[in-house]
C-alpha positions in Angstrom: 0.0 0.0 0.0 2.0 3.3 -1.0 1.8 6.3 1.0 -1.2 8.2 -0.7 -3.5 5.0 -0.1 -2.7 5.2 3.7 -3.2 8.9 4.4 -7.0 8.4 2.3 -7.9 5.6 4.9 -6.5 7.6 7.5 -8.7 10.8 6.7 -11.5 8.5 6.3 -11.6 7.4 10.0 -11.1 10.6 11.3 -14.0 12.4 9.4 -16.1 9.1 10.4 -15.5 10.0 14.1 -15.9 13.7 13.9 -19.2 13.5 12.8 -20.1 10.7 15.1 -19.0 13.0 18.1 -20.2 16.1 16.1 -24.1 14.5 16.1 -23.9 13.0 19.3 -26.5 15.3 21.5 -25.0 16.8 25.0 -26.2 15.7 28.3 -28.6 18.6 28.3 -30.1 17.5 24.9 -30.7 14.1 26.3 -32.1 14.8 29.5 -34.8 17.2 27.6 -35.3 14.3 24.7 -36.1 12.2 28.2 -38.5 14.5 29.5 -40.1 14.4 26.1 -40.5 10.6 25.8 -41.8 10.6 29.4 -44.4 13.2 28.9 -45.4 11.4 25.7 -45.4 7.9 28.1 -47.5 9.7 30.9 -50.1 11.0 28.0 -50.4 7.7 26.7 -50.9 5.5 29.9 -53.0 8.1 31.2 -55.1 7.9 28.3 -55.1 4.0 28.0 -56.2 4.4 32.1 -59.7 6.1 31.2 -60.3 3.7 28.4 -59.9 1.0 31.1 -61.9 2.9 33.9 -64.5 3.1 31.0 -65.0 -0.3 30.3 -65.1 -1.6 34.0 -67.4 1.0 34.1 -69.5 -0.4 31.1 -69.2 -4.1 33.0 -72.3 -5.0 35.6 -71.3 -4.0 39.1 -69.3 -5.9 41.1 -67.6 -5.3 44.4 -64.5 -3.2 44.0 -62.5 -0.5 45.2 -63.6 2.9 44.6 -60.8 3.9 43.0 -58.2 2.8 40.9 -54.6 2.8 41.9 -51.8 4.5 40.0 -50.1 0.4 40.4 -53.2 -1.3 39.3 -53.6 0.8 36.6 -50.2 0.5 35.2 -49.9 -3.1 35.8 -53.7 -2.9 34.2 -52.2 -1.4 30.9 -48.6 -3.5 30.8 -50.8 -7.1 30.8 -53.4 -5.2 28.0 -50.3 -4.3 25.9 -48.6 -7.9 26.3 -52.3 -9.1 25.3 -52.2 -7.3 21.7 -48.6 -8.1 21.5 -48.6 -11.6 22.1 -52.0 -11.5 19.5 -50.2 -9.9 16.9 -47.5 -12.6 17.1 -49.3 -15.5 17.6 -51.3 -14.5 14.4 -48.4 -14.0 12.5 -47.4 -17.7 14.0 -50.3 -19.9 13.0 -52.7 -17.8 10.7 -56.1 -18.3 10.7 -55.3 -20.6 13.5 -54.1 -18.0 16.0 -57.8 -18.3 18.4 -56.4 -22.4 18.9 -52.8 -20.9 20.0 -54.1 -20.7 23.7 -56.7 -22.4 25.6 -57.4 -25.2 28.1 -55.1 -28.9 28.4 -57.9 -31.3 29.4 -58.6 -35.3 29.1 -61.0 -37.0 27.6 -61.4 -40.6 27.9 -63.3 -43.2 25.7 -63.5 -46.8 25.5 -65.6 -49.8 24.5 -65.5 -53.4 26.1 -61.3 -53.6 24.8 -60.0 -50.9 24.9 -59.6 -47.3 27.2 -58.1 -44.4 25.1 -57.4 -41.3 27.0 -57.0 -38.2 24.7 -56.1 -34.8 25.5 -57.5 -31.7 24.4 -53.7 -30.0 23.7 -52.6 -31.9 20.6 -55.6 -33.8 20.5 -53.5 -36.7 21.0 -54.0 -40.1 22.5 -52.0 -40.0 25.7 -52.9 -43.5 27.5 -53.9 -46.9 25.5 -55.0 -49.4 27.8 -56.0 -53.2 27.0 -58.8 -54.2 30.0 -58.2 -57.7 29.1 -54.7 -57.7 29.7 -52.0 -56.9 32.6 -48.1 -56.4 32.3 -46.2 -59.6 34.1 -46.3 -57.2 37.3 -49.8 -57.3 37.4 -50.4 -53.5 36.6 -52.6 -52.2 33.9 -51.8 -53.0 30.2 -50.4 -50.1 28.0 -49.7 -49.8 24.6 -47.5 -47.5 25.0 -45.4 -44.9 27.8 -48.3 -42.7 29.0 -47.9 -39.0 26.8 -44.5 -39.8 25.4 -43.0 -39.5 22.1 -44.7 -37.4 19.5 -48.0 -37.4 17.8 -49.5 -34.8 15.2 -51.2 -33.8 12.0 -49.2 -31.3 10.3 -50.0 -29.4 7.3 -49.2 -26.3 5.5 -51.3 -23.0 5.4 -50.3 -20.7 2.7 -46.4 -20.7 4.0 -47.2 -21.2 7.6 -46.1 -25.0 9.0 -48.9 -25.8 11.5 -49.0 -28.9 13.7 -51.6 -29.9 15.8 -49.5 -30.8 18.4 -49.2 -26.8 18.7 -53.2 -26.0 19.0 -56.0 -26.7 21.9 -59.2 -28.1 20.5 -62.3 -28.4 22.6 -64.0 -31.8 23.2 -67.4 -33.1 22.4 -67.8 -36.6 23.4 -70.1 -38.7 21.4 -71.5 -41.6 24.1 -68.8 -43.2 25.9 -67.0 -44.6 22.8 -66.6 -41.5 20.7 -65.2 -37.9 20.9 -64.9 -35.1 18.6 -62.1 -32.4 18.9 -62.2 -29.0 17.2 -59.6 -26.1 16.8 -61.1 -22.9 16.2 -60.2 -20.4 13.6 -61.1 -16.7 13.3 -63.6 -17.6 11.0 -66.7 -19.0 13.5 -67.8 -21.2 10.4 -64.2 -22.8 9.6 -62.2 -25.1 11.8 -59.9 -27.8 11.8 -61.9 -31.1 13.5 -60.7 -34.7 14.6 -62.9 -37.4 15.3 -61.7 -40.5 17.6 -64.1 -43.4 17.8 -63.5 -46.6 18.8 -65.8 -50.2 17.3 -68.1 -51.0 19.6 -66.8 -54.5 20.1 -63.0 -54.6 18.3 -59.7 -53.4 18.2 -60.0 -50.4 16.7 -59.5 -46.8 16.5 -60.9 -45.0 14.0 -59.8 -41.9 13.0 -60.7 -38.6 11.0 -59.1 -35.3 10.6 -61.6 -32.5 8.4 -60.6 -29.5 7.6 -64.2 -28.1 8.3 -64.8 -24.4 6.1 -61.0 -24.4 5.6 -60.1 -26.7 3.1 -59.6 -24.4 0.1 -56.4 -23.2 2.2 -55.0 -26.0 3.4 -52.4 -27.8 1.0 -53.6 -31.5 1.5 -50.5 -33.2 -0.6 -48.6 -31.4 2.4 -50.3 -32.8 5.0 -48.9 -35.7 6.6 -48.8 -37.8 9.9 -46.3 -38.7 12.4 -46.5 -41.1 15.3 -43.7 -41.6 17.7 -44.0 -43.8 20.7 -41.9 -45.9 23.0 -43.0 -49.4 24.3 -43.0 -50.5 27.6 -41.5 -52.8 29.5 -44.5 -55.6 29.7 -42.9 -59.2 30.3 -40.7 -61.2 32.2 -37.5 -60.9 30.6 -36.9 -58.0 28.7 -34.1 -58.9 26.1 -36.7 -61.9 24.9 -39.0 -59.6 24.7 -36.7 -56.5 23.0 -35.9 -59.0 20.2 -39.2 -59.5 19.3 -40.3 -56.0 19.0 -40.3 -54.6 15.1 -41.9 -52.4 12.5 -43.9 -54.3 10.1 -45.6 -52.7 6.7 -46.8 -53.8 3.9 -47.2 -52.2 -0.2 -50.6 -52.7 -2.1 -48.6 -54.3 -4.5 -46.2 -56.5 -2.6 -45.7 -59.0 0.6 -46.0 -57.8 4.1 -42.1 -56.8 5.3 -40.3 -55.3 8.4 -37.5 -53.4 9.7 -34.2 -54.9 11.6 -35.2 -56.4 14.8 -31.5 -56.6 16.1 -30.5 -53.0 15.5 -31.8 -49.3 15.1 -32.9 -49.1 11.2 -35.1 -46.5 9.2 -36.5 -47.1 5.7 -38.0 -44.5 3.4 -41.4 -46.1 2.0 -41.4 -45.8 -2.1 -44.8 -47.4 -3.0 -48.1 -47.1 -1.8 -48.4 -48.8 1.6 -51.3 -50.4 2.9 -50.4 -50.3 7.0 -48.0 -50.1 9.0 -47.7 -51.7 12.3 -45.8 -51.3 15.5 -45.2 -54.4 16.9 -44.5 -55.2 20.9 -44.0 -59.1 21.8 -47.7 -59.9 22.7 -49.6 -56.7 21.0 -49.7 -54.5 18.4 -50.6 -50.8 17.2 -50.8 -50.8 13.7 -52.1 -47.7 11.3 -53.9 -49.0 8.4 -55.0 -46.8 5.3 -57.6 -48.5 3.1 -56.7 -45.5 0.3 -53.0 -46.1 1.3 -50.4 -43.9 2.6 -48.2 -42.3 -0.1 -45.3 -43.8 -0.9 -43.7 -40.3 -1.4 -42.1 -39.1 1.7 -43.7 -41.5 4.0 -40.9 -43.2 6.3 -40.5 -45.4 9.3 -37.9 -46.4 12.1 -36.8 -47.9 14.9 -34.7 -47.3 17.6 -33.5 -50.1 20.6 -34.1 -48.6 23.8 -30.9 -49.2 26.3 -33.0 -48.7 29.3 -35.1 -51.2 31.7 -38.4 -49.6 31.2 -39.0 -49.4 27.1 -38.2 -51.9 24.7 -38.1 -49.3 21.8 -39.2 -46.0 20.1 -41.2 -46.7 17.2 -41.6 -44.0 14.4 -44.0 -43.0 11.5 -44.1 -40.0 9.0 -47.1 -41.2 6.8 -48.6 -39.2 3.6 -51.6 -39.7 2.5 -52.9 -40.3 -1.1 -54.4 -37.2 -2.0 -54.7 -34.6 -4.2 -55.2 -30.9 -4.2 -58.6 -31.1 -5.2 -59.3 -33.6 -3.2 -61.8 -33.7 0.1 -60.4 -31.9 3.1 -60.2 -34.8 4.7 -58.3 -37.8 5.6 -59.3 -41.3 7.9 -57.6 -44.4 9.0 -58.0 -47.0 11.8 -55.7 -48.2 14.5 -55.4 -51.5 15.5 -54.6 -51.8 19.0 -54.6 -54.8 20.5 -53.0 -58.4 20.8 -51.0 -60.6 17.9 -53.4 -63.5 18.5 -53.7 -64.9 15.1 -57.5 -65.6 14.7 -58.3 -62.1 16.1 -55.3 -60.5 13.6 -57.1 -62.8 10.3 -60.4 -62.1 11.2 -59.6 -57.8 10.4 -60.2 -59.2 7.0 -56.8 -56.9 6.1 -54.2 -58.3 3.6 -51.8 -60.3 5.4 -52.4 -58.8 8.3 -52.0 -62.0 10.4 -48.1 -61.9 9.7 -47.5 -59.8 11.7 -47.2 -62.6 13.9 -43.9 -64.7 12.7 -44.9 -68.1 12.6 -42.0 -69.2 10.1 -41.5 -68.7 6.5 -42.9 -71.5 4.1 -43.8 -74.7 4.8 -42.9 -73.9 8.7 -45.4 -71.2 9.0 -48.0 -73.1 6.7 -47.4 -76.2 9.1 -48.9 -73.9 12.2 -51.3 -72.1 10.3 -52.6 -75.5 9.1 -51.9 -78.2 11.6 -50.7 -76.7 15.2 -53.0 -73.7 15.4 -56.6 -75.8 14.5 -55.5 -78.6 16.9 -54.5 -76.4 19.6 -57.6 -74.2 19.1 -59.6 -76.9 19.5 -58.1 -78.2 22.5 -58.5 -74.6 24.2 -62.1 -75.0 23.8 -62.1 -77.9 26.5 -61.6 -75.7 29.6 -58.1 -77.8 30.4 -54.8 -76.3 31.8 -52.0 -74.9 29.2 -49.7 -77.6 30.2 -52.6 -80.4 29.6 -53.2 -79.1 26.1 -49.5 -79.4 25.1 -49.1 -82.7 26.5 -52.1 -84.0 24.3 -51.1 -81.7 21.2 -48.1 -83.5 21.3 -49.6 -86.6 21.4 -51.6 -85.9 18.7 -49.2 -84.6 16.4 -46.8 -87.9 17.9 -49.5 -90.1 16.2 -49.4 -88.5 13.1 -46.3 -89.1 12.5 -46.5 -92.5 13.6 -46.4 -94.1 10.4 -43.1 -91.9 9.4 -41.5 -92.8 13.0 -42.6 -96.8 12.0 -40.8 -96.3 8.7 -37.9 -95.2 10.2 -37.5 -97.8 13.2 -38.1 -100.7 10.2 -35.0 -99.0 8.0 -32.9 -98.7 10.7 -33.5 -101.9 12.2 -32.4 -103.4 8.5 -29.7 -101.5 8.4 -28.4 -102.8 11.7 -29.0 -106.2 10.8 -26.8 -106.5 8.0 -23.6 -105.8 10.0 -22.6 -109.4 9.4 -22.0 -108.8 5.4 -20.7 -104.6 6.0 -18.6 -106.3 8.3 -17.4 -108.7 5.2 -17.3 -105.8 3.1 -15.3 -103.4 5.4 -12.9 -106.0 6.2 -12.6 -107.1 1.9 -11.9 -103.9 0.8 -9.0 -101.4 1.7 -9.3 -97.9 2.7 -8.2 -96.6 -0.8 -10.8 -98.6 -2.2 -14.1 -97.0 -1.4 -15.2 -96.2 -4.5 -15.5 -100.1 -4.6 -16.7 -100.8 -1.1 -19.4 -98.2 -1.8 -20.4 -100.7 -4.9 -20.2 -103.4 -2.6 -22.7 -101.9 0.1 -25.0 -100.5 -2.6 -25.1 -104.3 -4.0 -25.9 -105.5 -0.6 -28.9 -103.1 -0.3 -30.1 -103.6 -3.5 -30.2 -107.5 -3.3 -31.4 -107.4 0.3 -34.2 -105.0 -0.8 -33.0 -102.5 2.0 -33.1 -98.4 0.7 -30.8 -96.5 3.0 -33.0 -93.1 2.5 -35.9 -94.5 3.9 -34.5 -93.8 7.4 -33.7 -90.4 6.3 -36.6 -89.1 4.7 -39.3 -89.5 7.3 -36.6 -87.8 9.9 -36.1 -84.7 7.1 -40.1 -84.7 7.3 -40.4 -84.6 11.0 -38.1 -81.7 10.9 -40.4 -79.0 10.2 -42.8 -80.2 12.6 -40.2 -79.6 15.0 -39.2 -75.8 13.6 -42.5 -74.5 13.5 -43.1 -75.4 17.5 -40.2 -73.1 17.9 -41.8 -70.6 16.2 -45.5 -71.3 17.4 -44.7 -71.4 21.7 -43.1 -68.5 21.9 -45.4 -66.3 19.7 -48.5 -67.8 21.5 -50.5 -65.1 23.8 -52.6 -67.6 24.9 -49.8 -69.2 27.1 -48.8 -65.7 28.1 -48.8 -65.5 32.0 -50.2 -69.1 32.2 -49.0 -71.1 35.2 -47.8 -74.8 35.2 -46.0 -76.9 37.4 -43.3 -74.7 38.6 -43.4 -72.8 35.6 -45.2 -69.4 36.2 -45.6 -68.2 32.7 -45.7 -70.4 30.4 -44.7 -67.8 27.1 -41.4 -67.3 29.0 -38.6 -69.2 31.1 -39.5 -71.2 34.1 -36.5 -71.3 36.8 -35.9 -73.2 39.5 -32.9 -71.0 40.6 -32.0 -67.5 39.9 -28.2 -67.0 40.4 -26.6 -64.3 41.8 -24.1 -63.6 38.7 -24.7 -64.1 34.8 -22.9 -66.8 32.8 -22.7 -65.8 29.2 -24.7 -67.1 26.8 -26.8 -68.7 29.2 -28.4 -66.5 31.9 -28.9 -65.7 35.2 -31.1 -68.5 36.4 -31.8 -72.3 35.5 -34.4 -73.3 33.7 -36.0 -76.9 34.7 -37.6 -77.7 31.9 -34.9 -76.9 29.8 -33.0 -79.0 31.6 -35.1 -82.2 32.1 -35.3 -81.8 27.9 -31.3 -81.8 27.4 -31.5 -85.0 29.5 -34.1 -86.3 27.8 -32.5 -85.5 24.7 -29.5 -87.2 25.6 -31.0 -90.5 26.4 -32.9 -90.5 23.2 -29.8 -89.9 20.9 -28.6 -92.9 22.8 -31.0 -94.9 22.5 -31.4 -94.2 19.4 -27.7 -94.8 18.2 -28.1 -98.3 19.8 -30.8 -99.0 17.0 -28.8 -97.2 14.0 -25.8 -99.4 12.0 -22.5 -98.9 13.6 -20.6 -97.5 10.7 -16.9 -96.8 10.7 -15.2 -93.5 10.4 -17.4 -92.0 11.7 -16.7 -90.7 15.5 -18.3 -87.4 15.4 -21.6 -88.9 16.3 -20.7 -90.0 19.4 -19.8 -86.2 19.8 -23.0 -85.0 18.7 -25.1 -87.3 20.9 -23.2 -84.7 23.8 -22.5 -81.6 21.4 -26.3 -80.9 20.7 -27.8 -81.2 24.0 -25.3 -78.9 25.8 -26.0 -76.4 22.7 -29.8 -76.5 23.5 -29.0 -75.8 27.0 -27.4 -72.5 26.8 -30.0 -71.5 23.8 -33.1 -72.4 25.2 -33.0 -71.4 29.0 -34.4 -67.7 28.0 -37.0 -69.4 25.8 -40.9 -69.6 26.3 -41.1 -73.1 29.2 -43.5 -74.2 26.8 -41.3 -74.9 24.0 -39.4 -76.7 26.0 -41.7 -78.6 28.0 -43.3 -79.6 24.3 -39.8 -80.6 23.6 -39.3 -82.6 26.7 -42.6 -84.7 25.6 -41.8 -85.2 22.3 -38.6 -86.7 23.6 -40.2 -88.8 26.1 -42.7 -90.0 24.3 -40.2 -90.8 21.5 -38.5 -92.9 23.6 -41.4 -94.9 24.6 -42.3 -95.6 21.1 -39.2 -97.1 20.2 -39.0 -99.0 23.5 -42.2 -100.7 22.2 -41.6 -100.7 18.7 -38.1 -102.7 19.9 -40.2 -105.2 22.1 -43.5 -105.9 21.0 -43.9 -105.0 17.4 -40.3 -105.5 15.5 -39.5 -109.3 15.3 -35.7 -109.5 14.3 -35.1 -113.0 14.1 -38.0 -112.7 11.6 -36.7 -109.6 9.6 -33.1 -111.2 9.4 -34.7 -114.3 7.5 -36.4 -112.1 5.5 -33.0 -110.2 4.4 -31.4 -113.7 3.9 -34.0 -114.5 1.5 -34.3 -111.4 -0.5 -30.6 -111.4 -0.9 -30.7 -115.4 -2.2 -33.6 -114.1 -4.9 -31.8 -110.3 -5.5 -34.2 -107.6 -7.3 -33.6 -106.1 -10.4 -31.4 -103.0 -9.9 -33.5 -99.5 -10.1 -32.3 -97.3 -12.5 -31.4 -95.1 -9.6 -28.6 -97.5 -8.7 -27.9 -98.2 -12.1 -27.0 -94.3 -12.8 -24.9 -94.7 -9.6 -23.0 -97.3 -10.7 -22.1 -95.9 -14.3 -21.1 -92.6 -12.5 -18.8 -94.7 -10.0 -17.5 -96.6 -13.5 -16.7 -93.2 -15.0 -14.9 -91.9 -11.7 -13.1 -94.7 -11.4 -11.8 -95.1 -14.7 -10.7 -91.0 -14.7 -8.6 -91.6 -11.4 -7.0 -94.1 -13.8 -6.0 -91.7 -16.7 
C-alpha cells in the first residue's frame, strides 16, 4: 500500500468520528429528549387508564375499590399491551389458527369393552392406551405405550405457515362413551380444523378422522402428513426376549408384508403405496392402516433399541396420504390396538395382516397355520390347563407321524442287521478302495431289498414339525402368563434357581424344563444310536449325541417353558415308542430271515442305482488316466 493509499484511509476514520462525536446530543439535549419521551409515556398510559376505567365501568357491578390505583392501573395497561402483543404474534405464527394458540389442556377418555383411550384436548392426541383384558407380568394395567411420550400430530401447511396440531387446543365433544370429537377454532366461527376419535363398539379399533371443516380451500392436503412416535414399555418377564421381538412391520398394495431390523436401530423410506404399517410389541400390536393407502412419497419409518429397563423401543412413523389438491379436506384411517393372536389378527379381513405374527416362513409357518394352530384351538375350547393341552397336542401330532416314526425304526432296524455282510465288506476292501466298497454296500442293499434313504426321509419330514413349535410357543398369547408346574408363565422361562451372577450365553437362572429336555435328549440320541448301524469313520456322532444337548442348553434357557416342556414330551414320548416298537412290534429274528431270502432271490437294480453305478465306473476309470 503506497503512502497516498494510507493517508485516504486515514482521513476516512477521522472524518467518520468527527461527525459521530459532532451528532452525538450533549447531556442537556438528552435529559430534555427524556422529559419528552416521558411526557409522551405519561399521555399515553393516562389515556389507556380512562379507556380502562370506561370499560369496568361499562361491565355489571361488582364489588370493588372505589378507585383505581396508580399500580393497578399500570400493571392494568402492561398485561393489555402484552395481550395485543402476544395477539399480533401469535397470528403472525399460525394464521387463521391464531384463536387455537391458547386455551385449556384437558382429558378426555373413551373406551368400548377392549379398549380405554385417554385423549387430550392440547394436541388432540391419545396419551394413555389401555387393554382391560390384559395386565403387564407385574400385574399392573396394560399399555400400549409410555403414558404422553413420544410425538404425535397432523401437520399441514397453510399458505407458507407450517402448522401442527401438536401446537393448538381443541375443545371436546364426546359422542356416548366410545366417541369424541375435537375442534380447533379459527377466526372464521364457520371454519375449523376437526378430529374425530371413535372406537368399534366390540374390536380393536380406533378409527380416525381429521376435516378440515370451512378451511379446506387453504390447506395444501398433498402437504399434510402424519407422524406417530411412541416408545414401548416394558411388559414381560425378561426384557431382552421380549426386545428381540419388538419390530416395524408394513406392507405395499402391491407386494408381501415386510419389516425393519429387529437386532438393531434401522429407518427405511417407503417408495410405493403402503397399505399399514404396524408397530409391533412381543404380545400386541398398534398398527395404522390406510384403506386409500399412505403415499409412498415421503412417507418413512424407524426404529430405535431402547438401552434402558423400562421401554423396549421408540417406534416411528411420517405417513402421507394419497391425496390430491382437489381432493376432500379430509383424511381417515384406523388403529389397531390390541394383541397378535392370530385368529383375532385374520379375522380384520386386512391383507396379510395376520403376519405380523412370525410363525415361520414357508412350509414352517403353513405347518402352524394348518396343523398346530386348529389342533391347539380346539383343545383350548375344552376348559383344560396350558400344560394339559400341550401334552395332548403332542400326542396328537406324535400319532401322526406314527407311520413316518414306523418307517424309520423298520430302515434302521435293517440297516443294523446286515452288520454281518458290511462287516465282510469293510474287512474285503481297503481304505483306498471305497469307490469299490461303496459298490459293494449299494449291491448288498439292492439285493437285500434295503433303501438307506428310507431312514432319512421320514426324519427330514419330521423336521419341520419340529421348527415351527419353535416358532409357534413362543409367539403364542394364549400361554402368556399361564402357570404350570413350577413354571409361572408359560410364554417365557421357568426357573428353578436364579443366580446371583450371569454366565454368558446362558443366563442368570436355571431353567428346569430346559434342563429335564437336554437330558431327555441325551437319552434319546442314545438310544437311538443303539438301533442305528455302527458304521466306521465315523466318530463325530458319538460327539454330537453330547455336542447338541449342551447347545440346546445354553439357547433355550431364555426361551418360552413351553417350548421346552413340548420338547421334553416329544422326547419322552419318543423314547417310549421305540421302546415298544423294539419289544412288542419289530421281530428280528424274523426280519433277518427275511434279508437272507431277499438277498438269495436279488431284485432287479432301479435305475437309480444303475446311474450310480455308471457314474462310480466313469470316476473310477478317470482316477486311472
Amino acid at each position: 500500500m503506497d503512502r497516498n493509499s494510507l493517508i485516504g484511509i486515514v482521513l476516512i476514520v477521522a472524518i467518520l468520528f468527527g461527525y459521530t462525536w459532532y451528532t452525538t446530543p450533549s447531556a442537556e439535549e438528552q435529559a430534555r429528549i427524556q422529559r419528552t419521551q416521558d411526557s409522551l409515556a405519561a399521555l399515553e398510559l393516562e389515556q389507556r387508564a380512562r379507556e380502562v376505567e370506561q370499560q369496568a365501568a361499562a361491565q355489571p357491578a361488582a364489588p370493588a375499590p372505589a378507585t383505581l390505583s396508580a399500580t393497578d392501573t399500570l400493571s392494568a395497561l402492561d398485561s393489555a399491551l402484552a395481550d395485543s402483543v402476544r395477539n399480533t404474534l401469535l397470528a403472525k405464527r399460525f394464521g387463521t389458527f391464531h384463536p387455537a394458540a391458547t386455551g385449556t389442556d384437558k382429558e378426555v377418555v373413551i373406551e368400548n369393552g377392549k379398549l380405554q383411550v385417554a385423549i387430550r384436548t392440547h394436541g388432540a392426541r391419545p396419551t394413555m392406551i389401555r387393554l382391560k383384558d390384559y395386565q403387564t407380568y407385574r400385574k399392573t394395567p396394560m399399555l400400549l405405550a409410555d403414558p404422553d411420550s413420544g410425538l404425535y400430530e397432523f401437520r399441514f401447511f397453510q399458505g407458507n405457515l407450517d402448522l401442527s396440531t401438536r401446537d393448538l387446543y381443541f375443545t371436546a365433544q364426546p359422542i356416548g362413551t366410545d366417541a369424541v370429537v375435537l375442534k380447533a377454532p379459527t377466526t372464521d366461527p364457520n371454519s375449523h380444523l376437526e378430529i374425530t376419535y371413535r372406537l368399534d363398539s366390540a374390536s380393536n379399533f380406533l378409527h380416525v378422522k381429521a376435516a378440515f371443516v370451512g378451511a379446506g380451500a387453504a390447506v395444501d392436503m398433498r402437504s399434510l402428513f402424519f407422524r406417530w412416535e411412541l416408545l414401548g414399555l416394558h411388559n414381560e418377564k425378561h426384557l431382552e426376549t421380549e426386545r428381540q421381538k419388538c419390530g416395524v412391520y408394513f406392507k405395499y398394495f402391491s407386494d408381501d408384508r415386510d419389516y425393519l431390523s429387529e437386532s438393531k436401530e434401522d429407518q427405511l423410506d417407503l417408495v410405493g403405496r403402503t397399505n399399514w404399517v404396524a408397530f409391533k410389541q412381543d404380545f400386541f400390536t398398534v398398527a395404522l392402516v390406510s384403506d386409500e393407502g399412505f403415499a409412498g412419497s415421503g412417507s418413512e419409518i424407524s426404529i430405535v433399541p431402547q438401552a434402558n429397563t423400562t421401554h423396549t423401543k421408540r417406534y416411528g412413523a411420517k405417513l402421507f396420504f394419497e391425496k390430491d389438491r382437489g381432493a376432500s379436506p379430509e383424511v381417515a384411517m384406523r388403529v389397531y390396538l390390541g394383541p397378535n393372536h392370530y385368529g383375532t389378527l385374520k379375522e380384520t379381513g386386512i391383507a396379510q395382516f395376520d403376519k405380523i405374527m412370525d410363525l415361520g416362513w414357508g412350509i414352517f409357518g403353513w405347518l402352524n397355520k394348518w396343523l398346530v394352530i386348529p389342533i391347539f384351538n380346539w383343545l383350548d375350547g375344552w376348559g383344560w390347563s396350558y400344560g394339559i393341552i400341550i401334552l395332548v397336542l403332542t400326542i396328537v401330532i406324535k400319532v401322526l407321524l406314527m407311520p413316518l416314526t414306523w418307517k424309520n425304526f423298520v430302515s434302521s432296524a435293517k440297516m443294523r442287521l446286515l452288520k454281518p455282510e458290511l462287516d465282510e465288506i469293510n474287512a474285503k476292501y481297503k481304505p483306498d478302495d471305497a469307490l469299490k466298497k461303496q459298490q459293494a454296500q449299494m449291491d448288498l442293499y439292492r439285493k437285500a431289498g434295503v433303501n438307506p434313504a428310507n431312514g432319512c426321509v421320514p426324519l427330514l419330514i419330521q423336521m419341520p414339525v419340529l421348527y415351527a413349535m419353535f416358532r409357534f410357543f413362543p409367539a403364542s398369547i394364549e400361554l402368556r402368563q399361564q402357570p404350570f408346574l413350577w413354571a409361572d408363565d408359560l410364554s417365557s422361562y421357568d426357573s428353578i434357581l436364579d443366580l446371583p451372577f450371569t454366565i454368558p450365553m446362558y443366563g442368570d437362572h436355571i431353567s428346569l424344563f430346559t434342563l429335564l429336555m437336554s437330558a431327555s435328549t441325551i437319552v434319546y440320541s442314545l438310544i437311538n444310536q443303539q438301533q442305528m448301524p455302527q458304521q466306521q469313520g465315523m466318530p463325530s456322532m458319538k460327539l454330537m449325541i453330547w455336542l447338541f444337548p449342551i447347545m440346546m442348553l445354553f439357547f433355550l434357557n431364555n426361551f418360552s417353558a413351553g417350548l421346552s416342556y413340548y420338547y421334553l414330551l416329544a422326547n419322552v414320548i419318543s423314547i417310549l415308542q421305540m421302546t415298544l416298537f423294539k419289544h412288542l412290534f419289530v421281530n428280528e429274528d424274523k426280519l433277518r430271515a427275511e434279508l437272507v431270502k431277499n438277498m438269495k432271490t436279488p431284485k432287479k437294480k432301479s435305475r437309480w442305482q444303475q446311474r450310480l453305478e455308471e457314474l462310480q465306473k466313469q470316476q473310477q476309470q478317470a482316477r486311472r488316466k
